[in-house]
VEXGUMAR-491316 format. One record per residue (C-alpha): x, y, z. Coordinates in steps of 0.5 Angstrom, whole numbers, padded with zeros to 4 digits, always signed. Example, Ala and Ser with C-alpha at 12.3 -4.5 7.8 and 13.67 -1.06 7.14 Angstrom:
BEGIN
+0025-0009+0016
+0027-0002+0014
//
This chain:
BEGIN
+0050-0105-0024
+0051-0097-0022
+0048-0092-0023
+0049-0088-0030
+0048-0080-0029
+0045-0076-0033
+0048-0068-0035
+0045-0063-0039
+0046-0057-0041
+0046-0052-0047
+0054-0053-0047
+0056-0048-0051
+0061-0049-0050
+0063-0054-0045
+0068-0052-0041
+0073-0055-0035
+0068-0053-0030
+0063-0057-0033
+0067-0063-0034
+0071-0062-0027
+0064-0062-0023
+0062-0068-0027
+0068-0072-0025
+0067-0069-0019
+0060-0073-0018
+0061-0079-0022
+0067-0081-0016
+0062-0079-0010
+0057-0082-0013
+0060-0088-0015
+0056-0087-0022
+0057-0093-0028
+0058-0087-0033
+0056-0080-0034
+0052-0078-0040
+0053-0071-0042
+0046-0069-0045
+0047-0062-0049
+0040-0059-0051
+0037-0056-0058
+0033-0051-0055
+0032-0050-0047
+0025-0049-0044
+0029-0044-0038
+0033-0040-0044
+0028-0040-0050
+0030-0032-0052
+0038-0034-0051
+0041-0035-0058
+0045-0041-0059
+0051-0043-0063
+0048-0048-0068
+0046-0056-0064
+0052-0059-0069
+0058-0055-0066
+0056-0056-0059
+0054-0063-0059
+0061-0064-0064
+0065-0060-0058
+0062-0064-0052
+0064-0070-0056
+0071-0067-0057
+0071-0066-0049
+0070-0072-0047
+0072-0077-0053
+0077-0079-0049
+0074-0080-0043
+0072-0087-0042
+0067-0085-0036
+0064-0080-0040
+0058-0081-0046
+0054-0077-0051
+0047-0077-0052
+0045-0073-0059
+0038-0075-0056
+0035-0068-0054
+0040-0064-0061
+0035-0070-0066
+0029-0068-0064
+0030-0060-0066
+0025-0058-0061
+0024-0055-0054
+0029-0060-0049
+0025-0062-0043
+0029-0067-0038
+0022-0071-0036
+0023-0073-0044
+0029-0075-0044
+0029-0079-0038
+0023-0082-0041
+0027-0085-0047
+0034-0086-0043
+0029-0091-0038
+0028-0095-0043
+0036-0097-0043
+0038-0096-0036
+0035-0098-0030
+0037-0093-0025
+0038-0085-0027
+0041-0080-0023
+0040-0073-0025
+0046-0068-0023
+0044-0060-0024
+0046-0055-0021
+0044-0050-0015
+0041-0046-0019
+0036-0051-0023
+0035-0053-0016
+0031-0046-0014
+0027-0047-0020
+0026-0054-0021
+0019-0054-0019
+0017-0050-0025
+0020-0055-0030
+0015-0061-0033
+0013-0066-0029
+0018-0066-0024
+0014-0071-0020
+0015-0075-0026
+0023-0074-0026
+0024-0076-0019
+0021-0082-0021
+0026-0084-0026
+0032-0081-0023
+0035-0079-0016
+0035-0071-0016
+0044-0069-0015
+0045-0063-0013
+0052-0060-0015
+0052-0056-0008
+0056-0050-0010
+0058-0043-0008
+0050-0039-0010
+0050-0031-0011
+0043-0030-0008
+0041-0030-0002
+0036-0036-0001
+0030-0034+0001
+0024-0039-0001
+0025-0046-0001
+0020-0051-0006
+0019-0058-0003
+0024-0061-0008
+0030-0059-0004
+0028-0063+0001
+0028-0069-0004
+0034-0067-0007
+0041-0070-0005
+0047-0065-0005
+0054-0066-0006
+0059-0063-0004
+0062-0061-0011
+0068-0055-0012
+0067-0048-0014
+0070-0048-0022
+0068-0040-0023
+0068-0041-0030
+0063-0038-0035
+0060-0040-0041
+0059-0034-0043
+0066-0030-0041
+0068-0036-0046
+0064-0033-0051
+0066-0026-0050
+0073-0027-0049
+0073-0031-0056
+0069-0024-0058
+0075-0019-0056
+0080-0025-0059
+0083-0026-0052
+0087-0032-0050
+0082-0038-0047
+0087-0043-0045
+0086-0047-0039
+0078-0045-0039
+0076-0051-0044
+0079-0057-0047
+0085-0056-0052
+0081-0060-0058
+0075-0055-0055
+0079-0049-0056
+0081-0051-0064
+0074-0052-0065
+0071-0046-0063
+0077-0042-0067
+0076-0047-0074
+0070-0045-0074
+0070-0039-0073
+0066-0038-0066
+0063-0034-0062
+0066-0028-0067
+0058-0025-0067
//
């Protein structure tokens, strides 16, 4: 059996960037399925104000409902606390034998100052979405060494234009699914 991959992110709101490069991976790597884990709260962003869990888990689900290779996990949204990787990689090894865990570029640079990353390597494989990155890289922690990189492509999408664009009621067509995009206007998102 393959592997299952593991994708976690605020989501808010997922975007075709996220769902391209998802897809992208689940081909290269050959993965079983990807399992997109939005977070409550996450240990990087604990001062960022969110869009309430239920929203970005029921947008993730509309994303993807169609999707047979792509599954939703509401695991990190029901414990309504800080979502921590090796948590989650904990509980999903109880179901899954072999784990790869895809992050981006930018969560590589920092990955040795998230919980026990010696402990999430030795749950999942460490996939590295190599992607176009702004800043010059200038120190390398040891995980890069550790870290499989796949060539994925460069979708310039950002969740917080997406945000912004909805703020300045302007068109998103083609940035998120359309099932998205009628959720977030429904519900009357992002307005803030």
């Amino acid at each position: 059996m393959a592997a299952i991959g593991i994708f976690g992110g605020s989501f808010d709101p997922i975007h075709h960037g996220h769902l391209i490069t998802a897809q992208d991976v689940y081909i290269k790597r050959n993965l079983e399925k990807i399992i997109l884990v939005p977070c409550f709260i996450s240990p990087h962003k604990t001062a960022t104000s969110y869009t309430s869990p239920e929203h970005r888990l029921n947008m993730v689900k509309l994303a993807v409902q169609d999707i047979p290779y792509f599954e939703v996990s509401d695991f990190e949204i029901n414990k309504k606390d800080i979502s921590y990787t090796y948590d989650t990689l904990v509980e999903f090894s109880k179901k899954y034998d072999e784990m790869e865990l895809i992050i981006g570029f930018d969560n590589l640079l920092n990955f040795n100052l998230w919980k026990n990353p010696e402990g999430i390597l030795k749950f999942a494989k460490l996939i590295v979405l190599k992607r176009y990155f702004e800043q010059k890289v200038t120190s390398y922690n040891e995980y890069f060494g550790r870290a499989i990189f796949v060539d994925s492509p460069t979708i310039e999408i950002s969740a917080s234009d997406i945000r912004e664009k909805v703020r300045k009621n302007l068109p998103i067509n083609y940035l998120v699914p359309e099932k998205v995009k009628n959720y977030i206007f429904e519900n009357n998102l992002y307005k803030y």
